[in-house]
mmCIF file of the C-alpha atoms, coordinates in Angstrom:
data_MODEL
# 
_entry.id   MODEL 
# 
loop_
_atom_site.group_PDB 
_atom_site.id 
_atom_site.type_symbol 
_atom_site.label_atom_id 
_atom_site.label_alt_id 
_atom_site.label_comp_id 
_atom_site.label_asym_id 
_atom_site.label_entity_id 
_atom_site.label_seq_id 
_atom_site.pdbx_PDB_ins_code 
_atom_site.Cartn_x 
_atom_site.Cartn_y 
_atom_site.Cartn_z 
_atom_site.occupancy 
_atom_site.B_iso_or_equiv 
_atom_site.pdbx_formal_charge 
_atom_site.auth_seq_id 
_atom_site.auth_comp_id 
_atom_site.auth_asym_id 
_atom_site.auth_atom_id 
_atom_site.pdbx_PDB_model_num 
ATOM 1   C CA . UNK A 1 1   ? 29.737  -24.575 -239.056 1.00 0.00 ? 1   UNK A CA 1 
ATOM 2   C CA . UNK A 1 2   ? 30.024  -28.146 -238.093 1.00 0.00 ? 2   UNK A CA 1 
ATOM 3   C CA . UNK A 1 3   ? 29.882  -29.287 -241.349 1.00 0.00 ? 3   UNK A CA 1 
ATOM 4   C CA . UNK A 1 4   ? 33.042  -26.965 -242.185 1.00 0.00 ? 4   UNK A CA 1 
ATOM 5   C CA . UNK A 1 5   ? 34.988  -28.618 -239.069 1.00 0.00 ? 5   UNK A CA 1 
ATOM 6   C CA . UNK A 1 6   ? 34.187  -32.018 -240.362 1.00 0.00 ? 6   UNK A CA 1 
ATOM 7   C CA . UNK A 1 7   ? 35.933  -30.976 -243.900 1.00 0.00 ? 7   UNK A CA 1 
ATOM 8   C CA . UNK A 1 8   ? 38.291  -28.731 -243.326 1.00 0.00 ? 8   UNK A CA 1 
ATOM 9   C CA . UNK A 1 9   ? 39.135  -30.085 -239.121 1.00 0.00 ? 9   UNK A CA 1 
ATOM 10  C CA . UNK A 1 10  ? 40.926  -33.144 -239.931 1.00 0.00 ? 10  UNK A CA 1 
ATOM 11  C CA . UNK A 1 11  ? 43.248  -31.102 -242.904 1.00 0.00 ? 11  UNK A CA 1 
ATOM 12  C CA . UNK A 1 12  ? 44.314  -28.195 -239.883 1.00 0.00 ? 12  UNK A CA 1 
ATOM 13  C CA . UNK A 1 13  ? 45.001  -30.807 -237.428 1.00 0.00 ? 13  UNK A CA 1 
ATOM 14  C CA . UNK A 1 14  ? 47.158  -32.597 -240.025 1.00 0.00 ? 14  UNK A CA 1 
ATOM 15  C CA . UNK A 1 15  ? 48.985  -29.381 -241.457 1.00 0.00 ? 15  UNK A CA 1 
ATOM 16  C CA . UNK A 1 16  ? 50.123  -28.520 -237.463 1.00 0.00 ? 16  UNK A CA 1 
ATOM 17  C CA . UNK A 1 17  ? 51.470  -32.136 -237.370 1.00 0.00 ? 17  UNK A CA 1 
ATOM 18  C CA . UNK A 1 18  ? 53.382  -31.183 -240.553 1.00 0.00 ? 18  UNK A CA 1 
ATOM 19  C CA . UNK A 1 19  ? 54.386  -27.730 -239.622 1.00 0.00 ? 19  UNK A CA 1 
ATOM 20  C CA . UNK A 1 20  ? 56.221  -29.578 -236.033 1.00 0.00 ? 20  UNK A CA 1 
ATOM 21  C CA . UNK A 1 21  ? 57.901  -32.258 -238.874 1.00 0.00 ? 21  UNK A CA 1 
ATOM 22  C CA . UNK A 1 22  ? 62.130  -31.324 -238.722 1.00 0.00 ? 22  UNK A CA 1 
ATOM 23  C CA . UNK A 1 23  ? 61.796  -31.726 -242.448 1.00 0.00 ? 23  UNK A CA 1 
ATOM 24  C CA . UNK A 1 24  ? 61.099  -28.527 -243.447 1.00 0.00 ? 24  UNK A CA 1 
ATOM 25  C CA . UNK A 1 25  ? 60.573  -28.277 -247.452 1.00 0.00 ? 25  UNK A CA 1 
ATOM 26  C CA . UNK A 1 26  ? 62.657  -26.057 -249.712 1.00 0.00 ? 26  UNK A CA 1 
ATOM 27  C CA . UNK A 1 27  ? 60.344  -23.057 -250.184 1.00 0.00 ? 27  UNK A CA 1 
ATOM 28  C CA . UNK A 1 28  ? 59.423  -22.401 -246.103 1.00 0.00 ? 28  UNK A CA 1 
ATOM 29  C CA . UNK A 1 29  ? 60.971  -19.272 -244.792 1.00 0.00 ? 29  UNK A CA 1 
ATOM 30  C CA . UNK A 1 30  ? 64.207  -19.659 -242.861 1.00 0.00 ? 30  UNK A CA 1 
ATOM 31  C CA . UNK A 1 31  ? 63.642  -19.759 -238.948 1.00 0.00 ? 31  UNK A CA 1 
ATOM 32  C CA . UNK A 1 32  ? 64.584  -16.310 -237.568 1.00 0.00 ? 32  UNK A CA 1 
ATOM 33  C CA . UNK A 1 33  ? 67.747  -16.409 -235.320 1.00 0.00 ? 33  UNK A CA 1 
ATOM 34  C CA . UNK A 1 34  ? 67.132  -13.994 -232.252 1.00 0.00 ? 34  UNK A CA 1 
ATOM 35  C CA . UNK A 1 35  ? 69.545  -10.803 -232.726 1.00 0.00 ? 35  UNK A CA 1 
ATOM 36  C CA . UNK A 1 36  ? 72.041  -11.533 -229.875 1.00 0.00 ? 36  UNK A CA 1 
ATOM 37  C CA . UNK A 1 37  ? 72.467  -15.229 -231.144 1.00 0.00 ? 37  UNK A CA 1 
ATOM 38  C CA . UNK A 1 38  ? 73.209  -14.645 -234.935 1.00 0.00 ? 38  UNK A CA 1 
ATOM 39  C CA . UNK A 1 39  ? 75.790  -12.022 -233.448 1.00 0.00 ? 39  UNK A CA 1 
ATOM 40  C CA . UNK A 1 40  ? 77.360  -14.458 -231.305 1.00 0.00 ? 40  UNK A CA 1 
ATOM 41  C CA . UNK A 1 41  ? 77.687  -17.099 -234.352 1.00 0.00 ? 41  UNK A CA 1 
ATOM 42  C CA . UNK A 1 42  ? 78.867  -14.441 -236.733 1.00 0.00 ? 42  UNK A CA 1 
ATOM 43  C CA . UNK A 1 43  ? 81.302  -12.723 -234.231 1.00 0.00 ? 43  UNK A CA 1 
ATOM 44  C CA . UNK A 1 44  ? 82.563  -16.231 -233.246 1.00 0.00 ? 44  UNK A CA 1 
ATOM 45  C CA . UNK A 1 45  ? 83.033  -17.277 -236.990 1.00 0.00 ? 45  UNK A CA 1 
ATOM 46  C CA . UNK A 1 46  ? 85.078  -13.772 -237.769 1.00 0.00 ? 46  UNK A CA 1 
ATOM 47  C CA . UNK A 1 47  ? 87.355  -15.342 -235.253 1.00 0.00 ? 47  UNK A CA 1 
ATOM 48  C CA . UNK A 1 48  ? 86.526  -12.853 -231.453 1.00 0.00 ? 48  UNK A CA 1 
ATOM 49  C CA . UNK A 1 49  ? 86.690  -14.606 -227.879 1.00 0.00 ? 49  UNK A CA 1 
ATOM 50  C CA . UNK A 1 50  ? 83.434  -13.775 -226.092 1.00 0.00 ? 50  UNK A CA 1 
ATOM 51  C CA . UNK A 1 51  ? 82.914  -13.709 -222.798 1.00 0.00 ? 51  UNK A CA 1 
ATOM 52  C CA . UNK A 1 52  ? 78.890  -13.334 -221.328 1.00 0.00 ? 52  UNK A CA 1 
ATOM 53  C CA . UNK A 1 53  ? 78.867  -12.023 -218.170 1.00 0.00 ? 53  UNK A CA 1 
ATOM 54  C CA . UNK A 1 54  ? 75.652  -11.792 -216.041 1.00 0.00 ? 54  UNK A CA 1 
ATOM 55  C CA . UNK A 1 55  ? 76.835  -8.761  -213.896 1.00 0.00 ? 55  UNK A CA 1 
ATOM 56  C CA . UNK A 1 56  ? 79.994  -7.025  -213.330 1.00 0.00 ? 56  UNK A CA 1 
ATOM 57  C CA . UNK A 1 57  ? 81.417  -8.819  -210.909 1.00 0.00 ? 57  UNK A CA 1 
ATOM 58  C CA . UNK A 1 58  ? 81.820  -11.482 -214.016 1.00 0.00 ? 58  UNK A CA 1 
ATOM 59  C CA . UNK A 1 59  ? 83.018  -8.681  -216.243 1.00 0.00 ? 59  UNK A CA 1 
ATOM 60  C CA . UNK A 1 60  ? 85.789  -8.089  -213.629 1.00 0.00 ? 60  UNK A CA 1 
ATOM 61  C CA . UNK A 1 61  ? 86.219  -11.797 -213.121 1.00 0.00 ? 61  UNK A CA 1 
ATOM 62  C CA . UNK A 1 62  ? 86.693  -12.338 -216.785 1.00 0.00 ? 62  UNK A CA 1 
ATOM 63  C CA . UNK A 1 63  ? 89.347  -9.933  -217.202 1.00 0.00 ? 63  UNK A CA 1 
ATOM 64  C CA . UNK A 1 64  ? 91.613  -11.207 -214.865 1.00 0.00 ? 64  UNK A CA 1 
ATOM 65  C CA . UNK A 1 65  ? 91.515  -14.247 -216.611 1.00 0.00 ? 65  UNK A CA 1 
ATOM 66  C CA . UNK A 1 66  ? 92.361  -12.607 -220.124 1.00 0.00 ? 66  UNK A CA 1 
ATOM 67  C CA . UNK A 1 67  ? 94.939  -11.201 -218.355 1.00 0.00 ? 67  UNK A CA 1 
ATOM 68  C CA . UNK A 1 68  ? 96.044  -13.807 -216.244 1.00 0.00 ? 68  UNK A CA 1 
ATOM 69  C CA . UNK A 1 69  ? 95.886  -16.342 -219.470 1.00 0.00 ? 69  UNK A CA 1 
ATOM 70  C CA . UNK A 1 70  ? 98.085  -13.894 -221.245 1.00 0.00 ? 70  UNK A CA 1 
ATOM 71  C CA . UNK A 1 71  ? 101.091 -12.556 -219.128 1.00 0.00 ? 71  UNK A CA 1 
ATOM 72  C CA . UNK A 1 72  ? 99.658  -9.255  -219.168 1.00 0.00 ? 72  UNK A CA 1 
ATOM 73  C CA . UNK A 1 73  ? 99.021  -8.494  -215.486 1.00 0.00 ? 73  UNK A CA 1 
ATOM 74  C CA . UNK A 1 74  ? 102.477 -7.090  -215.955 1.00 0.00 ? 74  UNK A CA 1 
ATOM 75  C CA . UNK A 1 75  ? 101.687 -4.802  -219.074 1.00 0.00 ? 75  UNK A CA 1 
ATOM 76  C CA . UNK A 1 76  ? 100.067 -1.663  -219.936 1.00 0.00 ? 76  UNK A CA 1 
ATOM 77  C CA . UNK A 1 77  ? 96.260  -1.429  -221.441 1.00 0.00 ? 77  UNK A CA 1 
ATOM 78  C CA . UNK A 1 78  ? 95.692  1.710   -223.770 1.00 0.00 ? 78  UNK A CA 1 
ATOM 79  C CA . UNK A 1 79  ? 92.549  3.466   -221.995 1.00 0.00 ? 79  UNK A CA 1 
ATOM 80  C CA . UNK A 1 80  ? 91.817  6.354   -223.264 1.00 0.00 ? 80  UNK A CA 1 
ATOM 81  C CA . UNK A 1 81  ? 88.363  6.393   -221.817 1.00 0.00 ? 81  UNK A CA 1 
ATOM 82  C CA . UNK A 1 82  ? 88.219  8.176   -218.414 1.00 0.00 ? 82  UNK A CA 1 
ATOM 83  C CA . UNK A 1 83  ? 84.669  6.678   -217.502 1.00 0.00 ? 83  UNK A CA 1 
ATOM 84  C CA . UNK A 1 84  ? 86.348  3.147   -218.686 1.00 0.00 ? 84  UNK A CA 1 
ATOM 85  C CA . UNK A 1 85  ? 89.268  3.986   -215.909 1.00 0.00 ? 85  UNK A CA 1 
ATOM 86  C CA . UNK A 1 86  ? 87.104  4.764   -213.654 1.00 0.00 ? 86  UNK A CA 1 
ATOM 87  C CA . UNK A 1 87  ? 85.000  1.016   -213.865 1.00 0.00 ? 87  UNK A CA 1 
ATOM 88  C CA . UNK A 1 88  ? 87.931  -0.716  -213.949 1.00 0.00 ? 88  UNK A CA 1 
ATOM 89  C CA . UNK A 1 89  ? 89.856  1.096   -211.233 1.00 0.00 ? 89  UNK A CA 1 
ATOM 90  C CA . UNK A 1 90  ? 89.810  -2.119  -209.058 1.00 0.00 ? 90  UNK A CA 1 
ATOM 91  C CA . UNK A 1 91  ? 91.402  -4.029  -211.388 1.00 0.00 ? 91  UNK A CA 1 
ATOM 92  C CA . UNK A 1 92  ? 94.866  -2.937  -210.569 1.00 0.00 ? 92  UNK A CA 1 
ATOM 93  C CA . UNK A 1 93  ? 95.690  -2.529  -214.712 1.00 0.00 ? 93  UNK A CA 1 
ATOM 94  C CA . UNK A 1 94  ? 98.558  -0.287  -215.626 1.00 0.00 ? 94  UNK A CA 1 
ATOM 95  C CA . UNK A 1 95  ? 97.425  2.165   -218.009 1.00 0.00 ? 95  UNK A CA 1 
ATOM 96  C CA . UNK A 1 96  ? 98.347  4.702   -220.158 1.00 0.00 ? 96  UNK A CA 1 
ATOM 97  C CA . UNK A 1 97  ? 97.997  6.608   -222.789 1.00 0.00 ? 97  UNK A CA 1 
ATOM 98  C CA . UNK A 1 98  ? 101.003 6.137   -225.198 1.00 0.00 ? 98  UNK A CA 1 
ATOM 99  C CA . UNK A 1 99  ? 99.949  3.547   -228.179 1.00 0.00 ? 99  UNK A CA 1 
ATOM 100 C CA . UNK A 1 100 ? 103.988 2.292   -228.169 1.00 0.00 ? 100 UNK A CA 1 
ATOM 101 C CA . UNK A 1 101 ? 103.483 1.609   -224.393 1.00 0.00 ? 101 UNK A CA 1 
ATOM 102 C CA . UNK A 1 102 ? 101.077 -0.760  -224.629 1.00 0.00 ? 102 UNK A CA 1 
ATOM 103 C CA . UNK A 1 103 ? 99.933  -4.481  -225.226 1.00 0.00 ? 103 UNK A CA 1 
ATOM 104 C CA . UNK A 1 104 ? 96.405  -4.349  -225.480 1.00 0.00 ? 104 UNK A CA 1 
ATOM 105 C CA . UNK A 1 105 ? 93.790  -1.858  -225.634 1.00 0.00 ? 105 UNK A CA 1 
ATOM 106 C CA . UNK A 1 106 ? 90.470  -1.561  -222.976 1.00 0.00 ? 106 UNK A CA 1 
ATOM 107 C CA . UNK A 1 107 ? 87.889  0.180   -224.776 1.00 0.00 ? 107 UNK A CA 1 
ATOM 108 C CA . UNK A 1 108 ? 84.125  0.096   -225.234 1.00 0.00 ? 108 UNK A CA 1 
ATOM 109 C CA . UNK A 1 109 ? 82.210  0.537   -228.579 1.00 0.00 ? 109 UNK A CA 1 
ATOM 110 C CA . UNK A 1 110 ? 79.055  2.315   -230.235 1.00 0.00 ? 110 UNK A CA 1 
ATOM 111 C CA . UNK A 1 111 ? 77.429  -1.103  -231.289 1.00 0.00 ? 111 UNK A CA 1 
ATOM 112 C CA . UNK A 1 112 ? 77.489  -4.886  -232.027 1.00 0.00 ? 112 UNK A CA 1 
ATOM 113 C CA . UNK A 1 113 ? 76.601  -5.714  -235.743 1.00 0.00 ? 113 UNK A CA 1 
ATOM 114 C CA . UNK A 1 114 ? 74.294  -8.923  -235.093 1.00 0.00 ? 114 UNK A CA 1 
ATOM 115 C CA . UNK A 1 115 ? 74.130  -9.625  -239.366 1.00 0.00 ? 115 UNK A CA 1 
ATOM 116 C CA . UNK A 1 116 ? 78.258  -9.897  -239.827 1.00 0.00 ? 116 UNK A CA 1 
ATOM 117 C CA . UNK A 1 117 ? 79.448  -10.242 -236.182 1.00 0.00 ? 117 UNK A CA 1 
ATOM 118 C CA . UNK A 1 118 ? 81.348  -6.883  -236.446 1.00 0.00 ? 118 UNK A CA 1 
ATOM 119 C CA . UNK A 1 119 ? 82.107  -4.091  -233.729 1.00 0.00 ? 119 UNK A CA 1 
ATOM 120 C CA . UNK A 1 120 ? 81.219  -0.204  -234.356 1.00 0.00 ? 120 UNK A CA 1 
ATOM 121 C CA . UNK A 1 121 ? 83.465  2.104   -233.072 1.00 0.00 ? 121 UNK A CA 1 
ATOM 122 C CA . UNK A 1 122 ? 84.068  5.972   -233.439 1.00 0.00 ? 122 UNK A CA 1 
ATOM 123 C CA . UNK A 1 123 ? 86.588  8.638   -232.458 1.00 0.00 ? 123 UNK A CA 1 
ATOM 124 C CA . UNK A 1 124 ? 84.468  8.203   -228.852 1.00 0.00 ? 124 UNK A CA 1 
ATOM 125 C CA . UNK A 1 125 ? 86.607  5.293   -228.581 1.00 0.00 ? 125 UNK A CA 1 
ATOM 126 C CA . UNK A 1 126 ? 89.839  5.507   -230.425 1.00 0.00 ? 126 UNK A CA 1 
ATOM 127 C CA . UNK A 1 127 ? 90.243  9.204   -231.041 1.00 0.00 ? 127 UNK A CA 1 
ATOM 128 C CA . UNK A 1 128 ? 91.517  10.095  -234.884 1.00 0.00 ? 128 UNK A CA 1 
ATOM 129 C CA . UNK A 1 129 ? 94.067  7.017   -234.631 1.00 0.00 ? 129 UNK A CA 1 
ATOM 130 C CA . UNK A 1 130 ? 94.048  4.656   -237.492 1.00 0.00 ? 130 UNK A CA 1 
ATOM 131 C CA . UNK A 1 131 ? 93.134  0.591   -236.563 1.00 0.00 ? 131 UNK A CA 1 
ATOM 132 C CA . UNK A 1 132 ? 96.467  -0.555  -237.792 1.00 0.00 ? 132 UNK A CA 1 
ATOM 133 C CA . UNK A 1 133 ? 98.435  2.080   -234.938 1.00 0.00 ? 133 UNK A CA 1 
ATOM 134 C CA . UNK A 1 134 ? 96.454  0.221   -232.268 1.00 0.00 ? 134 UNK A CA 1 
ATOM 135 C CA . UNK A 1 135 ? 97.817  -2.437  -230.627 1.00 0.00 ? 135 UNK A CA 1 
ATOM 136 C CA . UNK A 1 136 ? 96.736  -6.080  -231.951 1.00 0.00 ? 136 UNK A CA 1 
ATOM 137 C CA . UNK A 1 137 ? 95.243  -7.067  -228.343 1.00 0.00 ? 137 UNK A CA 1 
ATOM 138 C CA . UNK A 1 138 ? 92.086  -5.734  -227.689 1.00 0.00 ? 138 UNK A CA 1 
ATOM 139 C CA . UNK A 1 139 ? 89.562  -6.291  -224.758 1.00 0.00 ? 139 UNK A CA 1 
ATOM 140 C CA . UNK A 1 140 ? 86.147  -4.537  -225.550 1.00 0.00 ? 140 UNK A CA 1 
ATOM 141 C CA . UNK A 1 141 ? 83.545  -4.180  -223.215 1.00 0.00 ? 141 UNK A CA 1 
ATOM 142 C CA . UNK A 1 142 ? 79.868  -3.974  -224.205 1.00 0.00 ? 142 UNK A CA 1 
ATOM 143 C CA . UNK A 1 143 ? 76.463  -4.883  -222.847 1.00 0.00 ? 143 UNK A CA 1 
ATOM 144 C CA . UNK A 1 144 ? 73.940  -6.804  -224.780 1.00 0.00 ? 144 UNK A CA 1 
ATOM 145 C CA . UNK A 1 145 ? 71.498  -3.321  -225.182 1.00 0.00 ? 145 UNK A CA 1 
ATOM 146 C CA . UNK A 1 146 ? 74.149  -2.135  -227.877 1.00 0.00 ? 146 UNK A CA 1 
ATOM 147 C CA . UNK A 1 147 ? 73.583  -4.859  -230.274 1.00 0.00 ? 147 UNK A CA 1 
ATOM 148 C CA . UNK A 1 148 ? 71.815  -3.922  -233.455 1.00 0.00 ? 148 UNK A CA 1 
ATOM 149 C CA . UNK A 1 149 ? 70.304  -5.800  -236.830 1.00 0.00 ? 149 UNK A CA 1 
ATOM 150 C CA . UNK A 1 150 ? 72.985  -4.197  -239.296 1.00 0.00 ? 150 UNK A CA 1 
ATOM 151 C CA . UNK A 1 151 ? 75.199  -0.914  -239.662 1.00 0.00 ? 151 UNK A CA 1 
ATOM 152 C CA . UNK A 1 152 ? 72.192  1.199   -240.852 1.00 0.00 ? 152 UNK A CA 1 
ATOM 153 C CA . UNK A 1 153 ? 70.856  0.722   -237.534 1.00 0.00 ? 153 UNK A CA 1 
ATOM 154 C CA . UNK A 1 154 ? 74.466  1.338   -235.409 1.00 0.00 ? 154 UNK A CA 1 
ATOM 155 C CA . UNK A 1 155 ? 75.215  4.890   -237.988 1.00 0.00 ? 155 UNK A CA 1 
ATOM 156 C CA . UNK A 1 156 ? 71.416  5.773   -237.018 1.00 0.00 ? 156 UNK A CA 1 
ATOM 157 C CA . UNK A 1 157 ? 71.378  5.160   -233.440 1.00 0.00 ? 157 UNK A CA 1 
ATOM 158 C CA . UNK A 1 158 ? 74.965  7.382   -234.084 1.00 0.00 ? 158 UNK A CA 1 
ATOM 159 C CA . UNK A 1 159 ? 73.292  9.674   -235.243 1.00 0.00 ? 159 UNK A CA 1 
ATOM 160 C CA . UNK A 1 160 ? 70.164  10.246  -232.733 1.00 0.00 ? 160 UNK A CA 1 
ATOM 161 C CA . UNK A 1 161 ? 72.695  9.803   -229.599 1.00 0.00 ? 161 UNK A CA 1 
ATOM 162 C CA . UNK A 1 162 ? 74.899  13.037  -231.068 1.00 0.00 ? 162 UNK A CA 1 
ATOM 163 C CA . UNK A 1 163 ? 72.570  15.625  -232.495 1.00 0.00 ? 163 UNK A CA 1 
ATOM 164 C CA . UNK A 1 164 ? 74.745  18.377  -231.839 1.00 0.00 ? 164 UNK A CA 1 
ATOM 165 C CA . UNK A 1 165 ? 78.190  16.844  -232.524 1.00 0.00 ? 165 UNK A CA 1 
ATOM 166 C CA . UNK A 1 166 ? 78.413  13.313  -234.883 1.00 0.00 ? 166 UNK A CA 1 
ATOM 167 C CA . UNK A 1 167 ? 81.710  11.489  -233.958 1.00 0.00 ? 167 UNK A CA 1 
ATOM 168 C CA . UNK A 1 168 ? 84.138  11.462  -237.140 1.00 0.00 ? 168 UNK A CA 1 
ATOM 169 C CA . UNK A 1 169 ? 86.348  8.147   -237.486 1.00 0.00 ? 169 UNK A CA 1 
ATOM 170 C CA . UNK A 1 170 ? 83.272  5.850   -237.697 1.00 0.00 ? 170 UNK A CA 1 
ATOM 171 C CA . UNK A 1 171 ? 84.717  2.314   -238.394 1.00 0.00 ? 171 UNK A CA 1 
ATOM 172 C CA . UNK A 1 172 ? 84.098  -1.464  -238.219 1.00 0.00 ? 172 UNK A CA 1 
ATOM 173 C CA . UNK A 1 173 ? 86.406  -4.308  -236.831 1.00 0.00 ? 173 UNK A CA 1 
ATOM 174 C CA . UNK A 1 174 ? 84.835  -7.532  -238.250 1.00 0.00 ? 174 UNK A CA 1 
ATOM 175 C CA . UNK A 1 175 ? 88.822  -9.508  -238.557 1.00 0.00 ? 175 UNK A CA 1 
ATOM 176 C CA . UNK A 1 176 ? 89.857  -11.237 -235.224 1.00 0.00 ? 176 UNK A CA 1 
ATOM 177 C CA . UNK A 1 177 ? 92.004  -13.608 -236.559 1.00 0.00 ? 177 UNK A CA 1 
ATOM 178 C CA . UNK A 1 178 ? 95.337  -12.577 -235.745 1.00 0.00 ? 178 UNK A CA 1 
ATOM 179 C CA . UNK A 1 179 ? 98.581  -14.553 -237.205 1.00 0.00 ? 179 UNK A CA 1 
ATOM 180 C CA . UNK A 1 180 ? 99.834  -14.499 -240.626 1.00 0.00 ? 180 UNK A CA 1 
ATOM 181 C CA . UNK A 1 181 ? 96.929  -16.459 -242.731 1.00 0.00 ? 181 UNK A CA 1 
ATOM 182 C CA . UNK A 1 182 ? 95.867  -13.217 -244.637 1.00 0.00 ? 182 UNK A CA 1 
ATOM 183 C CA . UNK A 1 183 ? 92.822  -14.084 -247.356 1.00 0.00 ? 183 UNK A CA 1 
ATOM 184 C CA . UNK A 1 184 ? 91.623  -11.829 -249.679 1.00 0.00 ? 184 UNK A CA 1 
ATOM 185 C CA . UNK A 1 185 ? 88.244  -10.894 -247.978 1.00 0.00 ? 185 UNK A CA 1 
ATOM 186 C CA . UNK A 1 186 ? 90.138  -9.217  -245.161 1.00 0.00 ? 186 UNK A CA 1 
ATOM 187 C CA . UNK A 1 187 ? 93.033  -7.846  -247.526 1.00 0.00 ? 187 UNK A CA 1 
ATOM 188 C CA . UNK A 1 188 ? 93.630  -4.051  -246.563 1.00 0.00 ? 188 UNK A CA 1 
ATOM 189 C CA . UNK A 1 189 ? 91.912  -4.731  -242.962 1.00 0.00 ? 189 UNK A CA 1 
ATOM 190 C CA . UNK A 1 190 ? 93.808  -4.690  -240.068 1.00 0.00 ? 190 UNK A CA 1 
ATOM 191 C CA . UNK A 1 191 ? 93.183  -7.961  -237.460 1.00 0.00 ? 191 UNK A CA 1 
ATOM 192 C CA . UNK A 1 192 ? 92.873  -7.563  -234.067 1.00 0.00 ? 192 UNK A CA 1 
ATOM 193 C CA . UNK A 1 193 ? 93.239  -10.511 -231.143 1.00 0.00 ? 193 UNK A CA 1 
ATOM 194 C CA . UNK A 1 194 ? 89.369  -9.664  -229.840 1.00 0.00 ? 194 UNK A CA 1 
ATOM 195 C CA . UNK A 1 195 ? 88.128  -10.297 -226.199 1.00 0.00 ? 195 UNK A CA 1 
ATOM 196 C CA . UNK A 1 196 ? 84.203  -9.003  -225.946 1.00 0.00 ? 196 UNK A CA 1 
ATOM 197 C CA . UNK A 1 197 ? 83.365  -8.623  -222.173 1.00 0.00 ? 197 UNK A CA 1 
ATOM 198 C CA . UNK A 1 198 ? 79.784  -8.627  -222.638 1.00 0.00 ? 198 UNK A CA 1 
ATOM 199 C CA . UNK A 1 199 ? 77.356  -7.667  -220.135 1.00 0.00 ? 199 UNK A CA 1 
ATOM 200 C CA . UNK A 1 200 ? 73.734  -8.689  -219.991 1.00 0.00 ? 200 UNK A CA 1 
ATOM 201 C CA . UNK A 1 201 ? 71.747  -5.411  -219.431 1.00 0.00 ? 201 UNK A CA 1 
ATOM 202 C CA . UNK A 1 202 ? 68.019  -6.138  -220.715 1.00 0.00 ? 202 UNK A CA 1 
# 
């Protein structure tokens, strides 16, 4: 055995001095991202705001700033979750339920798409309304449990969650760049101005 360390001892010992080397060579497998980080690039690069909160108190915190940075302490958020309105009751927002009354719309969704930095949401969250008849501000609010690999893995978990009833309306919103530079990769999309509120829950 000995004699096998003496040959082979010195080539191991070398190859782990190589394998630490920054120069990695052509053919080596790409270094895996962790899930929550290649969302946060990809969601980032589609143009969101994100905001990581460590508890709620930051999640409340947070939103007065996006509301405070925006004039909208003053205007009315589009809830039409009742278990939303009843988080946020502290926050003194002025809600309703009318889409033309509104500036911005408070709503959670189904999952966070780590491999295109996207946002899944069903008629849990916006009924049978179309993206483009929501308002252009939205503030989401998520926790870091709902982020999945790709949509396969969001329509599955869909699925599993609602055995009896699957929510209808199942769409993504991957453009937050809101303004008039349209491209032709988001043609036929609808942007939206995106705050994520996300709360660390693992």
């Amino acid at each position: 055995m000995s004699l096998f360390r003496k040959i082979f001892g010195s080539k191991s010992s070398r190859s782990g001095e190589e394998l630490k080397s920054d120069d990695r060579g052509k053919y080596m497998p790409e270094i895996k991202i962790p899930i929550d980080e290649r969302f946060t690039i990809n969601f980032k690069a589609n143009g969101g705001k994100f905001l990581y909160c460590e508890n709620l108190n930051e999640i409340y915190s947070n939103l007065e700033y996006i509301l405070e940075e925006n004039d909208w302490k003053e205007k009315k958020a589009l809830l039409f979750d009742d278990n939303l309105k009843d988080r946020f009751t502290n926050s003194n927002l002025k809600d309703t339920n009318k889409v033309s009354d509104s500036t911005f719309f408070l709503t959670t969704c189904e999952n966070l798409i780590a491999n295109d930095g996207s946002l899944l949401i069903t008629s849990k969250q916006i009924f049978e309304k179309k993206l483009p008849e929501l308002p252009v501000n939205f503030i989401v609010y998520a926790t870091t449990s709902q982020i999945v690999e790709n949509i396969g893995e969001g329509l599955r978990g869909i699925k599993s969650k609602n055995r009896q009833k699957i929510p209808t309306n199942i769409t993504t919103i991957k453009h937050f760049k809101s303004g008039d530079e349209k491209d032709f990769l988001s043609y036929g999309s609808s942007a939206k101005n995106l705050y994520l509120l996300l709360l660390e829950d693992l």
